[in-house]
C-alpha positions in Angstrom: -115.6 110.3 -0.9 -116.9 110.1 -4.1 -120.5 108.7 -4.2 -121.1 105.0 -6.0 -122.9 104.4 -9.3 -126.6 104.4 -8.9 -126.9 101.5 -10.5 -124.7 98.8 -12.0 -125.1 96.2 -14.3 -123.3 93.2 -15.2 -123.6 90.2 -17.3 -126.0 87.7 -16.0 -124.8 84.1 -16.5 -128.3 82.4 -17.1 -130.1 82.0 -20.2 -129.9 85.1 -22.6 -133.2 86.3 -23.0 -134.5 85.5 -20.1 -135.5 87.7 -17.3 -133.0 86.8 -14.1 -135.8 86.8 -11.5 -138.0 84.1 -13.4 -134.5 81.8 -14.9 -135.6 78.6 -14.0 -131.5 77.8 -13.0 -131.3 81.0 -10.5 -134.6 79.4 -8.4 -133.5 76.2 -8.6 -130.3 77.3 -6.9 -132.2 79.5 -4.7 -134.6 76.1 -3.3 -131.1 74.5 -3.4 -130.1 76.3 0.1 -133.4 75.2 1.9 -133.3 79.1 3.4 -137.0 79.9 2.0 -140.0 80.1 4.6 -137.0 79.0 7.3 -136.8 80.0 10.9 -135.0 82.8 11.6 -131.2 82.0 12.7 -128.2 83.8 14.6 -125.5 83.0 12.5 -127.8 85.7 9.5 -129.2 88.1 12.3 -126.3 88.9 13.6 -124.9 90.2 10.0 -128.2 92.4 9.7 -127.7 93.6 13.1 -124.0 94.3 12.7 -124.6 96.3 9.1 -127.4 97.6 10.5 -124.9 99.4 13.5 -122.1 100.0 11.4 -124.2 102.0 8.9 -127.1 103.5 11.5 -129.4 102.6 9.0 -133.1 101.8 10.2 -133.6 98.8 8.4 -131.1 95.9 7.0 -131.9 92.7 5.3 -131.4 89.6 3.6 -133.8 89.3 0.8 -134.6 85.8 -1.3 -135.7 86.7 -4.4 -137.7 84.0 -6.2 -140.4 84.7 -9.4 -143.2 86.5 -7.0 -142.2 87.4 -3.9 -138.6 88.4 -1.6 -138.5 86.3 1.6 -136.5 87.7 4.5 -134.0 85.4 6.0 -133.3 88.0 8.5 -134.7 91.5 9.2 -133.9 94.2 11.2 -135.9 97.1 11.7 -138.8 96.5 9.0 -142.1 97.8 10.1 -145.3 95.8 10.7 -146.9 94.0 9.2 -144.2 92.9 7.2 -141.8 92.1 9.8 -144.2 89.2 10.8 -144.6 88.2 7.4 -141.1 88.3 6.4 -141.9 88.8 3.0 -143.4 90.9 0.5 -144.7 90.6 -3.4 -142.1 91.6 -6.0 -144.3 95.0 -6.3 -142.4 96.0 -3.0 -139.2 94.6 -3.7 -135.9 96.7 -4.8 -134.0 93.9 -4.5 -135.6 92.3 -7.6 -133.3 94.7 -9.7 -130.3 93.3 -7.7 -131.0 90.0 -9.0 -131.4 91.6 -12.9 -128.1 93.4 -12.8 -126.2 90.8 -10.6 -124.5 93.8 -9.4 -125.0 96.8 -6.5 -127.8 98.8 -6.4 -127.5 102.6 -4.9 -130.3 104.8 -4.2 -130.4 108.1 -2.5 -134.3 108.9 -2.7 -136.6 106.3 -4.5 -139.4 109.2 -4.9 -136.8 110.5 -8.1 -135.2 107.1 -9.0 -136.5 106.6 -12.7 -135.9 102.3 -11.8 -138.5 102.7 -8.6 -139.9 105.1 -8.5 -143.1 104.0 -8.7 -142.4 100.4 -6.3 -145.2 100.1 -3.6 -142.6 99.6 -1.0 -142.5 103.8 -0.8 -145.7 103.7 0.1 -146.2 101.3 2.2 -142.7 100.2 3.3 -141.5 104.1 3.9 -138.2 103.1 1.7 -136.6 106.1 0.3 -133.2 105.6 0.1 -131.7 102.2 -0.6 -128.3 100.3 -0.4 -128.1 96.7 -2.0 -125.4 94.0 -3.3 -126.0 90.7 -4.7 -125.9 87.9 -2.8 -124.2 85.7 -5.6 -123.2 81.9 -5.3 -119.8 80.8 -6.5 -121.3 79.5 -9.3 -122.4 83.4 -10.2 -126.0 82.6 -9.6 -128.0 86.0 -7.7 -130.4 84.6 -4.7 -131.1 87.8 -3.6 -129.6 90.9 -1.8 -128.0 92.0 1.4 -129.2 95.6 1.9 -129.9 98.9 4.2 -133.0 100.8 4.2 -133.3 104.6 5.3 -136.6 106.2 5.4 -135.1 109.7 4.2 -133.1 110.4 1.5 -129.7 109.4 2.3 -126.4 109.9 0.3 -124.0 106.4 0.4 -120.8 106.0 0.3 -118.1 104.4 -1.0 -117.0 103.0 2.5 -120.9 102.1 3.0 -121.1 100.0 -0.3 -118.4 98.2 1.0 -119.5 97.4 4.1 -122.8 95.8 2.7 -120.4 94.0 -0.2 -118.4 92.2 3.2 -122.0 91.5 4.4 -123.0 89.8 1.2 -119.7 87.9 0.9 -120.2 86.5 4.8 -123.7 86.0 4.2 -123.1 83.7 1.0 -120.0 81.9 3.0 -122.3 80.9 5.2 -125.0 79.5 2.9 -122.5 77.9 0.5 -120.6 76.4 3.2 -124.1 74.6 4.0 -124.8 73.9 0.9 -120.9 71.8 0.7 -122.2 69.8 3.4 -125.1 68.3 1.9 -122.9 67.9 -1.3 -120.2 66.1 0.7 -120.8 62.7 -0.3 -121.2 63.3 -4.0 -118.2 65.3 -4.1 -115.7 63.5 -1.3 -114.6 66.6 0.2 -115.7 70.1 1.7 -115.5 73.1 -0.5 -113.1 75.3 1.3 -114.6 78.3 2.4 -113.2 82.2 2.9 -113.6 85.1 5.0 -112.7 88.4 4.0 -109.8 89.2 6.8 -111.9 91.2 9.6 -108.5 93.2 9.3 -109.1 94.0 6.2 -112.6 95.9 6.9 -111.2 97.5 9.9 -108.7 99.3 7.9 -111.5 100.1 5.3 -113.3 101.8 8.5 -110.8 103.1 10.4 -113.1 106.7 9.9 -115.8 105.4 11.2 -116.6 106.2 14.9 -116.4 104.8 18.4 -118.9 102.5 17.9 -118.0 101.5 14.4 -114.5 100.4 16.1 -116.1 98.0 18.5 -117.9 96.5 15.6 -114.6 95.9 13.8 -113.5 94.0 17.2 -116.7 91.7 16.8 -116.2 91.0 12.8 -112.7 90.2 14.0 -114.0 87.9 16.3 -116.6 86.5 13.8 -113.7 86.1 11.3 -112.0 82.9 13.8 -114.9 81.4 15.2 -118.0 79.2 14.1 -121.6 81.0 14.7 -123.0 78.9 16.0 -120.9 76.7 18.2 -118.3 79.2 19.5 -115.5 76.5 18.1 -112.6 77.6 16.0 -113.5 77.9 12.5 -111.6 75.6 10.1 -109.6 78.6 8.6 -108.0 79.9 12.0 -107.7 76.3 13.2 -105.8 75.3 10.6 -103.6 78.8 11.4 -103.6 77.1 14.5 -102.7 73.7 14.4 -99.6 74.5 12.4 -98.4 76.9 15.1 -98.6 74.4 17.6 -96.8 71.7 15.3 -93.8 73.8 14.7 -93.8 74.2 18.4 -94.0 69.8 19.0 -91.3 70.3 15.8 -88.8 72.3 17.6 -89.4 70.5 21.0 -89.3 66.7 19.7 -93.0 65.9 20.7 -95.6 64.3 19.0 -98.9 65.4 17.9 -102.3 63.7 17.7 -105.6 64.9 16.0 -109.1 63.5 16.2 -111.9 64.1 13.7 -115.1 64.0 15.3 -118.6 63.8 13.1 -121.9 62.6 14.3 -123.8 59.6 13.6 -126.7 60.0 11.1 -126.8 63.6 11.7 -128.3 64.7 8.7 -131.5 61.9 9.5 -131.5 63.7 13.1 -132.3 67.0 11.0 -134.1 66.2 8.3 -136.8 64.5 11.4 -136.7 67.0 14.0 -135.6 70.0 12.2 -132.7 72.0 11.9 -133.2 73.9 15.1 -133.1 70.9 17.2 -130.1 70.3 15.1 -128.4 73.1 16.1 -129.1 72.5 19.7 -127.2 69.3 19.3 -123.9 70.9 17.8 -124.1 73.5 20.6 -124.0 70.5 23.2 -121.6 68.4 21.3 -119.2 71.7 21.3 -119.9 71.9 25.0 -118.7 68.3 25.7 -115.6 69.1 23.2 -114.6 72.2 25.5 -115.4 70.2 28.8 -113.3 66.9 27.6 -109.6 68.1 26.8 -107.2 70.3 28.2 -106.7 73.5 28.0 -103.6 74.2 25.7 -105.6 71.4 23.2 -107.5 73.0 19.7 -110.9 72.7 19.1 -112.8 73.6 16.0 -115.5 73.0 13.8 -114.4 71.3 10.5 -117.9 71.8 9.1 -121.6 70.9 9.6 -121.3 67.8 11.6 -118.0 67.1 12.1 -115.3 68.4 14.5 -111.8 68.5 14.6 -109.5 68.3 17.9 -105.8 69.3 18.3 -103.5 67.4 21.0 -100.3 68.9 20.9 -98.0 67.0 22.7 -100.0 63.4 22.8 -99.1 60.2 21.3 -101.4 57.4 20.2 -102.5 55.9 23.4 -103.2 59.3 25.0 -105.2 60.4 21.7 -107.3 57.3 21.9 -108.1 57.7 25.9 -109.2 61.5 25.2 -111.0 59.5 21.8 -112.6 57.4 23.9 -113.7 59.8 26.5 -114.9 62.0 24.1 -117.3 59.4 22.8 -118.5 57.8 26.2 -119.6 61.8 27.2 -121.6 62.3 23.8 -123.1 58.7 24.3 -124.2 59.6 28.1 -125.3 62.6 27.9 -129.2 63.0 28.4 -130.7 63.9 25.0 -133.7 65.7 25.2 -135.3 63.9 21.6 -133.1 61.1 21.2 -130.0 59.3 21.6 -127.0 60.9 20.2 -123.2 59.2 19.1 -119.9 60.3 17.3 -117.7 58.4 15.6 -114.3 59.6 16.0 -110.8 59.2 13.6 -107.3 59.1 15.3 -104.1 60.0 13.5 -100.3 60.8 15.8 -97.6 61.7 13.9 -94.0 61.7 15.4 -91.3 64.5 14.2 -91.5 65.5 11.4 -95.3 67.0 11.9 -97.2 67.7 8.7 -100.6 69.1 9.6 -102.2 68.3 6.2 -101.4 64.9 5.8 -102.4 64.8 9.5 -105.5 65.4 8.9 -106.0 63.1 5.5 -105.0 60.2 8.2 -107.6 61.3 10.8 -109.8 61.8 7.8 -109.3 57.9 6.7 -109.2 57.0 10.2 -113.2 58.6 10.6 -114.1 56.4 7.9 -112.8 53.4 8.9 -114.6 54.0 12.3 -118.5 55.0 10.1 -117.5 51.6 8.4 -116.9 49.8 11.2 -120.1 50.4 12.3 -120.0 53.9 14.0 -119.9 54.8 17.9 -116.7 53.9 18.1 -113.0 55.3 17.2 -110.5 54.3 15.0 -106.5 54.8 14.0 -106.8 54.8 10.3 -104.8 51.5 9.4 -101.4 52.9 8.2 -101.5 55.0 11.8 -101.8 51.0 13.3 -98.9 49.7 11.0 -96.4 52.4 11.4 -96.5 52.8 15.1 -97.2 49.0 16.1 -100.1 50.4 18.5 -103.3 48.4 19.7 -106.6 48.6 17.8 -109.3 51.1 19.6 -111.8 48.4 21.3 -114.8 47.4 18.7 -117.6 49.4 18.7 -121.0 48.7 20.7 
C-alpha cells in the first residue's frame, strides 16, 4: 500500500501563537487525568503490548507530553535506563511534535528526518524509525502520543498507522471515561464512551498473519468487557440487556435490574490509592459473579458502580438477590478497611423498556445513598406502581 505522510499537521485548538507543548490549557488537561508519575496499570499495558505484537515493533508507548519532559504511562520494550525512569527530557522526545501538529507522525529513519534529526533519543534511545498518533481528548486537547519504535529504518504502512490510530482511540476511551467519573457529580450523568468495533480492525487486518489474527480475537474480546474487572462493559451490556428483554417480551415475564455503586469509593482512593482501589472493584466483581445465577447480566456501568440484569425476576426476588448482594460485600474480610454498596432496584412488567429501566434503578440508587447508604432501595414510583414492601432500613 501506499506509504502515509511523513508528517501531518492540523490546526491546534489552543491559543494562536502559542507553542502546543507549553499551552497552559493542554497541561492543565494533561494534570486533569491524574496519569503523570502514576503506577503502571493493565488496562494501558496491555494496549502497548498488543500494538507492540500486532506490529513486531521493539518498542511501543504511551507518552505524556507536558513543557519539559514525556512520561510513560506504559512502555514496552524501552531500554535501560529509561525504562526505570519512565521518562525522558523533551531533547529525547518525538512525541513532542505529535502534540504540535495534533496529528500522526511517520518516520522511516530519524538519522535523514529534517524534524529530528538531530533528537538525542537516536543516540541514546537507538530510535530510528518512528510511528506516532495523537492521543487527543474529546475536547481536541493533545496529551501525548501512542507510538512504535524500531531501531532500523523501517517503512510504515497504511494498515500500521491505523493500528496505532485504534490504539490512541482505546487509550483516550479509557482515560476519558475516568475522567467522566470524577465529573459525575457536576455533570449528573456519565459521558457515554465508544469503542471502535474490534470487527472493524479485524477486517482492516485480515493480511496480517497468524498471530495478528489471534490478536484481533483478543481486541474483540477487549471490545465487550471491562479491563479491569472482567464484567461486561456498559456498551455490550446494554446490547445485552435488550436481548434478554425482548426474550421476557415475547415470553410474558418480568425483568428486574440493580444498580450497584460503592460507598465513599472515591475517599477509599483518594486515602489508600488507586491500586488498592482497583483491588476492591476486582473483589466486588467477584462477589457480583458468585451472587446471581447464571443466565443473569453483569457489567460495569462505570468506575464505581455496577449494573445487574435479572431476566425473569420480579420485585421480591430482585430485592432478595439485592439484599444478598449487599450482606456478601458487607462480610467480606477487607484487607484495609470495611467496604459497603448501596444498591437501586427497578422491575418492570410487559412492556420492558431497558432505558427507562435503568433511569428507575438509577433513581432508586439515590434514594438508597440518601437514605443513608448500605442498604437498597425501589425507587418510589417502582413502590407505588407495583404495591410492593419497602427494602428493610439501612444499618
Amino acid at each position: 500500500m501506499d506509504s502515509p505522510s511523513e508528517a501531518k499537521s492540523v490546526e491546534h485548538r489552543g491559543v494562536p501563537g502559542v507553542d502546543p507543548v507549553v499551552d497552559p490549557a493542554r497541561l492543565d488537561a494533561l494534570r486533569k487525568t491524574h496519569l503523570l508519575d502514576g503506577p503502571p496499570e493493565i488496562a494501558f499495558d496491555r494496549l502497548t503490548h498488543l500494538a507492540q505484537r500486532i506490529l513486531h515493533a521493539p518498542v511501543a508507548l504511551i507518552s505524556l507530553v507536558d513543557d519539559r519532559r514525556q512520561f510513560f504511562k506504559s512502555a514496552q520494550g524501552l531500554p535501560e535506563p529509561w525504562a526505570s525512569r519512565r521518562e525522558t527530557p523533551l531533547s529525547h522526545s518525538f512525541c513532542q511534535h505529535v502534540v504540535r501538529s495534533a496529528g500522526p507522525l511517520v518516520i522511516q529513519d530519524a538519522r535523514i528526518h529534517p524534524l529530528v534529526h538531530q533528537n538525542l533519543a537516536i543516540r541514546d534511545l537507538g530510535v530510528i524509525a518512528y510511528l506516532g498518533a495523537p492521543l487527543a481528548t474529546s475536547a481536541g486537547q493533545v496529551l501525548g502520543a501512542f507510538c512504535v519504535i524500531d531501531g532500523k529504518p523501517r517503512h510504515w504502512g497504511s494498515d500500521d498507522l491505523e493500528v496505532v490510530r485504534e490504539m490512541a482511540t482505546s487509550t483516550m476511551t479509557e482515560v476519558e471515561l475516568r475522567l467522566d467519573v470524577e465529573r459525575r457529580q457536576e455533570v449528573e450523568r456519565l459521558l457515554a464512551l465508544q469503542l471502535q468495533r474490534a470487527e472493524e480492525l479485524n477486517q482492516a487486518l485480515q493480511a496480517q498473519s497468524a498471530e495478528l489474527a489471534a490478536a484481533n480475537s483478543l481486541l474483540e474480546a477487549l471490545a465487550r468487557t471491562d479491563g479491569l474487572t472482567g464484567l461486561w462493559n456498559i456498551r455490550a451490556m446494554r446490547t445485552a440487556l435488550e436481548d434478554r428483554a425482548s426474550f421476557c417480551l415475547r415470553q410474558g415475564l418480568p425483568m428486574s435490574l440493580i444498580m450497584l455503586d460503592l460507598d465513599r469509593f472515591k475517599l477509599y482512593n483518594d486515602t489508600h490509592g488507586h491500586p488498592a482501589g482497583d483491588e476492591v472493584l476486582m473483589a466486588v466483581s467477584d462477589t457480583i459473579r458468585e451472587e446471581i445465577r447464571s443466565h443473569d447480566l453483569a457489567g460495569r456501568y462505570g468506575g464505581e458502580e455496577f449494573i445487574i440484569g435479572l431476566p425473569g425476576s420480579d420485585a421480591p426476588e430482585a430485592l432478595a438477590v439485592a439484599e444478598r448482594l449487599r450482606e456478601a460485600i458487607a462480610s467480606r474480610p477487607w484487607p484495609i478497611e470495611p467496604v459497603t454498596a448501596s444498591l437501586g432496584i427497578a422491575t418492570f412488567d410487559r412492556p420492558i423498556d431497558i432505558p427507562a429501566l435503568i433511569r428507575a434503578a438509577d433513581s432508586a440508587l439515590y434514594h438508597a445513598k440518601r437514605s443513608g447508604r448500605n442498604c437498597a432501595r425501589f425507587d418510589p414510583q417502582t413502590v407505588l406502581t407495583l404495591a410492593i414492601e419497602p427494602s428493610p432500613a439501612c444499618p
